[in-house]
C-alpha positions as CSV (number, residue, x, y, z in Angstrom):
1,X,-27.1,-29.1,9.3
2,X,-24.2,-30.8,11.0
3,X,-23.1,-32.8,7.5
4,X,-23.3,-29.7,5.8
5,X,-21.0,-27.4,8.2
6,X,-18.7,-30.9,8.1
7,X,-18.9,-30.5,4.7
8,X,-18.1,-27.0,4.7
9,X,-15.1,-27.3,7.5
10,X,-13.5,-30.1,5.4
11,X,-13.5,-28.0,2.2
12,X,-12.1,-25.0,4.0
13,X,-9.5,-27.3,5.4
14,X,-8.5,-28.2,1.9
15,X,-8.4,-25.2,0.0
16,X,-6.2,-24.0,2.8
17,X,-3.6,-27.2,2.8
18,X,-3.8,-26.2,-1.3
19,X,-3.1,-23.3,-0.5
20,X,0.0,-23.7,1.7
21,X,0.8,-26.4,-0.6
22,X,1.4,-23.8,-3.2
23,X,3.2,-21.6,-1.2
24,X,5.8,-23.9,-0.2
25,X,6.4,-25.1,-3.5
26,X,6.8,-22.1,-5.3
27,X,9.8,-20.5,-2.8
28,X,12.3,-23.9,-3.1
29,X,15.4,-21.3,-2.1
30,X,16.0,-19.0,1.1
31,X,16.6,-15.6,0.8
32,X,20.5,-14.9,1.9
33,X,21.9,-12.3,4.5
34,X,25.4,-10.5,5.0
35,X,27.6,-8.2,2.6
36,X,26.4,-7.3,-0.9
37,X,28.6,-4.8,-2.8
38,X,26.9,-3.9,-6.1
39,X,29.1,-2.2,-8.6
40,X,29.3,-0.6,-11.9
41,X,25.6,0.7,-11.4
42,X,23.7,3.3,-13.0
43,X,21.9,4.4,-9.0
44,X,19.1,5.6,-9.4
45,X,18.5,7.1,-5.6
46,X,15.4,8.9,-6.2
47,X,16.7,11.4,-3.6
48,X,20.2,12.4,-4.6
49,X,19.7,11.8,-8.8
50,X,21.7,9.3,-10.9
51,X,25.1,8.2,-10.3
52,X,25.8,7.1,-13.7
53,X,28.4,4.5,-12.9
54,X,28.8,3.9,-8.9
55,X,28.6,1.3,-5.6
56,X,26.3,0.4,-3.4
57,X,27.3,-1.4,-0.2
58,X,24.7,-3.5,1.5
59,X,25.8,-4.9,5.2
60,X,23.1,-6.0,7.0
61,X,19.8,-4.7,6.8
62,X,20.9,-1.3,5.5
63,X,23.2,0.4,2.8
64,X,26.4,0.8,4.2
65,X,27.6,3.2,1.2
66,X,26.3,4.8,-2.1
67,X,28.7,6.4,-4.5
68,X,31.6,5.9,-6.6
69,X,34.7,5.2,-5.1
70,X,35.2,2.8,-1.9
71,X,37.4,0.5,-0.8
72,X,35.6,-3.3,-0.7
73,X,36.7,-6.4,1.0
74,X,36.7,-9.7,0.6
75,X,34.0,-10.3,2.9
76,X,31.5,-8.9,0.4
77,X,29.5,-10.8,-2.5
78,X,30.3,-8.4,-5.3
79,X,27.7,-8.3,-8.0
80,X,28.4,-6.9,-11.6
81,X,26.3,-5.0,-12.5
82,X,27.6,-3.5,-15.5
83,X,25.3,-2.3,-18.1
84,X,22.6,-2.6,-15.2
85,X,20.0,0.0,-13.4
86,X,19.3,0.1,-9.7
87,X,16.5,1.2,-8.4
88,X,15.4,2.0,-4.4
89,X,12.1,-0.5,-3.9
90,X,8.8,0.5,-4.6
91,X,5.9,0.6,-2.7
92,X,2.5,0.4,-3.2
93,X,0.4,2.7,-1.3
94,X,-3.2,0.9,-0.6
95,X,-3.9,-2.9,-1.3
96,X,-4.7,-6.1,0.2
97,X,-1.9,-8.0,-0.1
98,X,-1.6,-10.9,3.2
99,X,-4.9,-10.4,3.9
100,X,-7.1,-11.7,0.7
101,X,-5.8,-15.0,-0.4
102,X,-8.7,-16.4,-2.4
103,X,-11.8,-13.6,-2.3
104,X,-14.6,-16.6,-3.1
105,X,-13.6,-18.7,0.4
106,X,-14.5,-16.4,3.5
107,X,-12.2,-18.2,5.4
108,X,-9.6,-16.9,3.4
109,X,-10.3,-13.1,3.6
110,X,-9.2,-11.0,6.5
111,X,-9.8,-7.4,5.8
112,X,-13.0,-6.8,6.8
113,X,-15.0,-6.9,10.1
114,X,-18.7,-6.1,11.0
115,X,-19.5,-3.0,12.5
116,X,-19.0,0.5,10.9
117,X,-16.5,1.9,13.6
118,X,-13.4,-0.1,14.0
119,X,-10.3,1.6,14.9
120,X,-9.1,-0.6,17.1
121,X,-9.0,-3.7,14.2
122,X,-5.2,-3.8,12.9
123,X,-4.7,-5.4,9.7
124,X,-1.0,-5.8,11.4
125,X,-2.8,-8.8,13.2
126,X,-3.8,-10.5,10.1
127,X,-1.2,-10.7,7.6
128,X,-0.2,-13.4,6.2
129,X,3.3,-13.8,5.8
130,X,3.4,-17.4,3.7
131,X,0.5,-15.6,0.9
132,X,1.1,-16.9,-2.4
133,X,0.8,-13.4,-4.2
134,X,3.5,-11.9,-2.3
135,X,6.6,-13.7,-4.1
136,X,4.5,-12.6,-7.3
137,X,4.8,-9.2,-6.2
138,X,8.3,-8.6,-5.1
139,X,10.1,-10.5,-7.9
140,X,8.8,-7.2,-9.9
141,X,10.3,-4.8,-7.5
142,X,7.4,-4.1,-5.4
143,X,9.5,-4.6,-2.2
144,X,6.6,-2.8,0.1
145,X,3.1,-2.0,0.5
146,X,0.0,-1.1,2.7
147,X,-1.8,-3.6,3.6
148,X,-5.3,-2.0,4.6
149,X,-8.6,-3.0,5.6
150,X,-12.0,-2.5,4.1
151,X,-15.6,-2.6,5.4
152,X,-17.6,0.0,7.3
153,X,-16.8,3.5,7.8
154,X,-13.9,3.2,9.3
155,X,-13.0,-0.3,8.9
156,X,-9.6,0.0,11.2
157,X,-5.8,0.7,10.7
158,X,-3.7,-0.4,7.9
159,X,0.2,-1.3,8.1
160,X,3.1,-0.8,6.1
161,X,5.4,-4.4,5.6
162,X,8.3,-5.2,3.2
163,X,7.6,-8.4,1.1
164,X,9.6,-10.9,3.4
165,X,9.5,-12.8,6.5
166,X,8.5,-15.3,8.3
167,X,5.7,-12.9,10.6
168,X,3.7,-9.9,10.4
169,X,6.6,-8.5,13.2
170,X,9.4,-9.4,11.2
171,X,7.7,-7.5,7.9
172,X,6.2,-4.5,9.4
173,X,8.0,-1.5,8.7
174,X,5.1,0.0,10.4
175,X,2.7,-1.8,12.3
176,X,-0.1,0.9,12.3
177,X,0.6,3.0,9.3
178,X,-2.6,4.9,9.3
179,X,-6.6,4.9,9.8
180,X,-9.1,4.6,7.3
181,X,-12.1,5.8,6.9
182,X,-15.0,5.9,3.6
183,X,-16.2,9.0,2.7
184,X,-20.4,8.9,2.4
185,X,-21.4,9.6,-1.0
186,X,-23.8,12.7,-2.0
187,X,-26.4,12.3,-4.0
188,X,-25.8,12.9,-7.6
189,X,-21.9,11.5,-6.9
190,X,-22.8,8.6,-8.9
191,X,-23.7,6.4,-5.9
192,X,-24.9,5.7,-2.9
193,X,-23.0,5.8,-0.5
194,X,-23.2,2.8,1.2
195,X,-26.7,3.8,2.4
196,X,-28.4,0.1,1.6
197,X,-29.9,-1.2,-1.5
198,X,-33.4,0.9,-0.7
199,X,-31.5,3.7,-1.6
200,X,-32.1,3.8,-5.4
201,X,-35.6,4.4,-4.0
202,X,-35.0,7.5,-2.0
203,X,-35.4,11.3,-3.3
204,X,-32.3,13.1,-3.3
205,X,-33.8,15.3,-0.6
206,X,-33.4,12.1,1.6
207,X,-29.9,10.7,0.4
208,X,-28.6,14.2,1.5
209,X,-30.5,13.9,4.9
210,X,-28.9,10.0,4.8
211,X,-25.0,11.4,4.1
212,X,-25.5,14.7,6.7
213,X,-26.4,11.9,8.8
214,X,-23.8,9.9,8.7
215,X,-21.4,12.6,8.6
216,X,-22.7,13.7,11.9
217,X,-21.9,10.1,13.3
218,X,-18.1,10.2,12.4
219,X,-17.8,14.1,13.8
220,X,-18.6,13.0,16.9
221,X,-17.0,9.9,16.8
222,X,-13.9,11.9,16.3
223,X,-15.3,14.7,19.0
224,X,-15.5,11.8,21.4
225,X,-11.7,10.4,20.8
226,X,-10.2,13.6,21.4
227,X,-12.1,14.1,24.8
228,X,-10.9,10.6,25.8
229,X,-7.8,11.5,25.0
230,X,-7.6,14.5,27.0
231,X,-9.1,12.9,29.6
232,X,-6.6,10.0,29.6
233,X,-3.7,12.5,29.2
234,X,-4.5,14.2,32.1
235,X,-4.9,10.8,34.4
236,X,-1.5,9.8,32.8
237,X,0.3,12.9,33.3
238,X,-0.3,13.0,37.1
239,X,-2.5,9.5,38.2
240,X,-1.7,9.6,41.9
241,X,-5.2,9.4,44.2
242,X,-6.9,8.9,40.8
243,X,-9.1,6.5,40.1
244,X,-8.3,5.4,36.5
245,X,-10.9,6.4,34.1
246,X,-11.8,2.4,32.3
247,X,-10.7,2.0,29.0
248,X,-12.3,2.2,26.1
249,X,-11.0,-0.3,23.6
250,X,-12.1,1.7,20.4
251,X,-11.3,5.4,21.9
252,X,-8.0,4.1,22.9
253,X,-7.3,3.2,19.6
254,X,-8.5,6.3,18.3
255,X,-5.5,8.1,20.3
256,X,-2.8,7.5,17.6
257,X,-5.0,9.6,15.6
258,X,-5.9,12.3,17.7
259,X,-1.7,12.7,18.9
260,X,-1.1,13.2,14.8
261,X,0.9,10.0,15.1
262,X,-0.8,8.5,12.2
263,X,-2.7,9.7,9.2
264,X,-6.5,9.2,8.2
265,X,-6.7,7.9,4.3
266,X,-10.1,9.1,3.7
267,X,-10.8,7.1,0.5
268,X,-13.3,9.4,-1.7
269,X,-13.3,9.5,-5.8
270,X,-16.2,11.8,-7.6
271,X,-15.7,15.3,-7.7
272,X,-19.0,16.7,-5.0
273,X,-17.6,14.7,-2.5
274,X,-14.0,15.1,-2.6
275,X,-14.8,18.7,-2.2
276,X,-17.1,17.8,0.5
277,X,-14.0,15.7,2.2
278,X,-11.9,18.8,2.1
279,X,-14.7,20.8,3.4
280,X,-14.7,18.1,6.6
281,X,-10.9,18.1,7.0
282,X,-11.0,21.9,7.1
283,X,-12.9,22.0,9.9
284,X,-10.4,19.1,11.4
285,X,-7.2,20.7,10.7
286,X,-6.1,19.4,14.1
287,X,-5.7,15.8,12.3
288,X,-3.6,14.9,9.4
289,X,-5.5,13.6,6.3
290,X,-4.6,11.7,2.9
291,X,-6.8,11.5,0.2
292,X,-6.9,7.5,-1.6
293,X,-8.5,6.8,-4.8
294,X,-9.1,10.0,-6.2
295,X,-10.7,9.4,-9.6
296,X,-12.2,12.8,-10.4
297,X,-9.1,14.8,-8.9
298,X,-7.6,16.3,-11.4
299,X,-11.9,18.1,-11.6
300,X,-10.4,19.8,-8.5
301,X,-6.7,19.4,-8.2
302,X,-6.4,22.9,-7.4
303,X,-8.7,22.7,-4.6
304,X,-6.2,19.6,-3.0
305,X,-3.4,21.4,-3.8
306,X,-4.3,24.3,-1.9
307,X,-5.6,22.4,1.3
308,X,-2.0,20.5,1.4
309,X,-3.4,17.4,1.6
310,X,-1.6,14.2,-0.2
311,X,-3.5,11.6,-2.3
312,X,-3.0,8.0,-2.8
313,X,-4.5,8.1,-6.5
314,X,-5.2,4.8,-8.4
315,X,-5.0,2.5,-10.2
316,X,-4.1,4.3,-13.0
317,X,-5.0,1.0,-15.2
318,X,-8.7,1.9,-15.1
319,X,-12.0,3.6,-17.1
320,X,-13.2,7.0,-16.7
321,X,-15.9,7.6,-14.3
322,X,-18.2,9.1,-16.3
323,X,-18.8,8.1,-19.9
324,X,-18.5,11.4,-21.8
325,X,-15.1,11.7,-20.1
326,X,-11.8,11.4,-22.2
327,X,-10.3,7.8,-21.7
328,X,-7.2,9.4,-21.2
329,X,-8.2,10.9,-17.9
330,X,-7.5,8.1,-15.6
331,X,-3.7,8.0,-17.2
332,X,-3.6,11.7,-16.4
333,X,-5.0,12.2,-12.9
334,X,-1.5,11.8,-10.9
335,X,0.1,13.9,-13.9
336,X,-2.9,16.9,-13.2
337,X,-2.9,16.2,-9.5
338,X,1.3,16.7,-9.2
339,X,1.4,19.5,-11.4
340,X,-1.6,21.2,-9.2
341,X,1.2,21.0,-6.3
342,X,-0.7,17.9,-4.5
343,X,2.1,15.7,-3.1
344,X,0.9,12.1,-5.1
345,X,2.0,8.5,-4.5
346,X,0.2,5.7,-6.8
347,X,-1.9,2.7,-5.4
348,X,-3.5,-0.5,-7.2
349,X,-6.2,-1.3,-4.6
350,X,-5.3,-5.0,-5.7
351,X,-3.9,-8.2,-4.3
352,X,-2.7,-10.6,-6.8
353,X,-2.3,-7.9,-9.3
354,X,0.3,-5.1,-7.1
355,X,2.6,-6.8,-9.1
356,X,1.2,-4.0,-11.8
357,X,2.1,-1.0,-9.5
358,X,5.1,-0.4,-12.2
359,X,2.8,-0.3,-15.1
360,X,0.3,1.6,-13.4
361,X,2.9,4.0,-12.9
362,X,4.5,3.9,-17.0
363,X,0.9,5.2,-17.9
364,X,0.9,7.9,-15.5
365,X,4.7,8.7,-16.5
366,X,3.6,8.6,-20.4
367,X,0.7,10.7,-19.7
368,X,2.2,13.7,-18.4
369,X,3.7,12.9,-14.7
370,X,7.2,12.3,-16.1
371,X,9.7,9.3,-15.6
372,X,11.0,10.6,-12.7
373,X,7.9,11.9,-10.6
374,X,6.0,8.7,-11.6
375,X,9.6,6.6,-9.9
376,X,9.4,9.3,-6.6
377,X,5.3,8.2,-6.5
378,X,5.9,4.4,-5.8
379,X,9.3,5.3,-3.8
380,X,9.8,8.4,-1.7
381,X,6.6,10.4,-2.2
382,X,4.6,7.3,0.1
383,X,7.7,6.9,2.3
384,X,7.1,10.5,3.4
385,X,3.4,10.2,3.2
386,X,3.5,7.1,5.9
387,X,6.6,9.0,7.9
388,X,9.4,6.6,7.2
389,X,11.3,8.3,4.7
390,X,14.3,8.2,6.8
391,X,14.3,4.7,6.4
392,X,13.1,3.5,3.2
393,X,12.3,5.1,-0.5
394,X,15.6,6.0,-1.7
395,X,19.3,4.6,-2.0
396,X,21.0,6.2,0.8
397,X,23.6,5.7,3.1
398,X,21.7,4.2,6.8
399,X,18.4,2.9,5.0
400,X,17.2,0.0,5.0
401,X,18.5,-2.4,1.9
402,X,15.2,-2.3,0.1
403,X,16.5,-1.8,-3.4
404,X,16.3,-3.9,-7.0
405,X,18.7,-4.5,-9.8
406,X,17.1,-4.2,-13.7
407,X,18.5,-4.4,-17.0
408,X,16.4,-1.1,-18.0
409,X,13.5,1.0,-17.8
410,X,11.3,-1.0,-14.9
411,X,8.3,0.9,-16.6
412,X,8.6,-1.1,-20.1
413,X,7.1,-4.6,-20.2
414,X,10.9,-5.8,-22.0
415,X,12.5,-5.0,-19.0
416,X,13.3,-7.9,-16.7
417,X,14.3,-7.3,-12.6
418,X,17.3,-9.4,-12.2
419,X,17.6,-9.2,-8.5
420,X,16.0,-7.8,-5.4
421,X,16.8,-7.2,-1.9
422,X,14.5,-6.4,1.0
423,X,15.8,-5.3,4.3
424,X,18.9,-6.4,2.8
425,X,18.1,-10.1,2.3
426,X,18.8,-11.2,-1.3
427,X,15.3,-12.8,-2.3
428,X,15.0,-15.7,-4.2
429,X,13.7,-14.7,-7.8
430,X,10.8,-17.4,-8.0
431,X,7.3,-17.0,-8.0
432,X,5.0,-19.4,-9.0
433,X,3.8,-17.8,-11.7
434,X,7.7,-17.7,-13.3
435,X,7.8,-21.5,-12.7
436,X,4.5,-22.4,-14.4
437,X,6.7,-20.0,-16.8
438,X,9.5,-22.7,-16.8
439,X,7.3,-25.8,-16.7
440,X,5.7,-25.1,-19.9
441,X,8.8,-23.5,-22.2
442,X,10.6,-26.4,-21.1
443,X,8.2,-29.0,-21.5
444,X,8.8,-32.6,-23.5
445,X,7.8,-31.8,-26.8
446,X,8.0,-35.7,-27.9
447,X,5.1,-35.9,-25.3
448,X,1.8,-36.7,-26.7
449,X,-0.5,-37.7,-23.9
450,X,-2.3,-40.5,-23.8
């Protein structure tokens, strides 16, 4: 036993020192900090339209200016960008991205915990800032994402980080961006719900009994949170001669929640239970809700629409849920979902593939969502979702310099990102995937191995 968790240790070991190996290696520039003035662009704010020729002034972390006319010093790096698009960075709303380096070595994976109640575990703890998908991601203009955790019912509290830095503190743009929690499948919803693998075995009489269950677990989970709260709230507001009531690590973290401070991304996709979901978050209208995944919306887009509750739908890059389903519906779903009135930002539930998020979004665009909405559902539409729109997901004057510079359309595969800036650093443009790219175009072709 003790050569074989040696053996085990010393393999973690180096799959780790690989890994860090690679990471070094493929960032061989920093990024660089001060005055950027970018001129001649076609600015694409998101929030204000298209200025078809204009200026954007980056000073710092944030954008100084955006117009078409001002007055620009020697103390800025101008950049040309004639004949050039900018764009305000986009972000992908669910993923795993610093916390799933290589999903086959457990020592590797850091978004999921045991237990099925976990508010109080913050993927904010876990990120890792030197992960080799990241420069992947960001040299495609993914300049953000939620980071989020997975296992359980609710398996704890994602966070919201920008694609650079040297530590989670340094990358958050929110350090707890919201709590998740997995919606139990009814029977018939083509699953089951997480109930074990005996549940193929049960009558549907019994999966029901299994999901009410289960259902009844989280309400008063949730029942219990607001009574601690309430209880804490009144110690706080007027503590003298009291003895403190003793904290509760998981209740305390539940408080965020029950204050309305963050959001609860319920993650639900056939068409029973999403109805089911909106059924539950009726009856907790005191909370504020999100909807992630979403496959069988657009069955009941109305029915989202008219509960005001945003979705996190995606990918878009997938197969329909039920085989007698048109393959175009997955392409469709934010298209049916927007034009329903439901508020929709896009998500790739991926790691080493976010850096799809903009292709993910070209099918939804092509399908019916539009150029436009499909740009505001990986900019501002998850800015406002997450509550930082006045900070990031458009080019304005005071927000932070998350932004990218392309040579077209960033939905078509021809189109190359030429530079991008995150919280106004100018990031290096290497990944290693582009210098594998580099390594084999270029190679010796008078080389003929041995």
């Amino acid at each position: 036993m003790k050569a074989k968790k040696s053996i085990l240790i010393y393999v973690s070991a180096l799959v780790l020192s690989l890994v860090a190996g690679t990471t070094i290696a493929q960032i061989p520039d920093k990024a660089s900090f001060g005055k950027f003035a970018l001129l001649n662009c076609e600015i694409h704010t998101v929030s204000d339209g298209v200025i078809p020729s204009g200026i954007v002034l980056i000073n710092g972390k944030n954008i100084e200016f955006v117009g078409d006319n001002a007055k620009i010093t020697d103390e800025y790096e101008a950049i040309d960008c004639k004949g050039k698009r900018v764009y305000p960075g986009f972000i992908d709303s669910y993923t795993f991205l610093g916390l799933v380096e290589i999903s086959a070595v457990p020592v590797t994976v850091d978004n999921a915990e045991l237990g099925n109640f976990n508010p109080q575990m913050r993927a904010f703890t876990a990120i890792n800032p030197t992960a080799a998908a990241i420069p992947v991601t960001r040299v495609s203009g993914v300049t953000t994402v939620i980071a989020a955790p997975t296992s359980g019912r609710i398996p704890g509290k994602s966070t919201l980080i920008n694609l650079s830095g040297y530590s989670s503190d340094s990358m958050a743009v929110k350090a707890n961006a919201a709590l998740h929690m997995a919606w139990p499948s009814a029977p018939g919803s083509g699953g089951f719900g997480g109930f074990g693998g005996a549940a193929a075995q049960r009558t549907p009489e019994q999966l029901r009994e299994a999901q009410e269950q289960t259902l009844r677990e989280i309400q008063d989970y949730f029942d219990k949170a607001a009574f601690y709260n309430s209880m804490m709230n009144a110690y706080e507001s007027n503590p003298t001669g009291k003895k403190r009531p003793d904290k509760d690590q998981e209740m305390d973290a539940m408080r965020e929640v029950v204050t309305g401070k963050i959001p609860v991304v319920i993650t639900v996709n056939r068409e029973n239970d999403i109805l089911d979901a909106l059924s539950w978050i009726k009856k907790n209208s005191q909370y504020r809700f999100v909807l992630a995944s979403v496959a069988e919306g657009w069955r009941v887009a109305d029915k989202i629409a008219e509960a005001g509750v945003p979705v996190l739908v995606g990918p878009t890059l997938s197969t329909p849920t039920r085989d007698y389903d048109n393959y175009q519906r997955p392409y469709q779903n934010p298209a049916l979902l927007s034009k329903a009135g439901v508020k929709v930002a896009l998500m790739t539930s991926g790691t080493e593939n976010v850096r799809n998020l903009l292709y993910n979004a070209g099918y939804a665009a092509t399908y019916g969502l539009g150029t436009e909405e499909a740009v505001k559902a990986i900019t501002l539409n998850p800015a406002e979702i997450f509550g930082v729109a006045d900070m990031i997901g458009s080019i304005a004057t005071g927000k932070m310099a998350n932004l990218f510079i392309a040579d077209g359309d960033p939905f078509e595969l021809t189109t190359t990102v030429e530079q991008v800036f995150i919280a106004g650093q100018k990031i290096p443009m290497v990944s290693r995937q582009n210098q594998l790219y580099l390594e084999f175009i270029r190679r010796d072709p008078s080389f003929k191995g041995n």
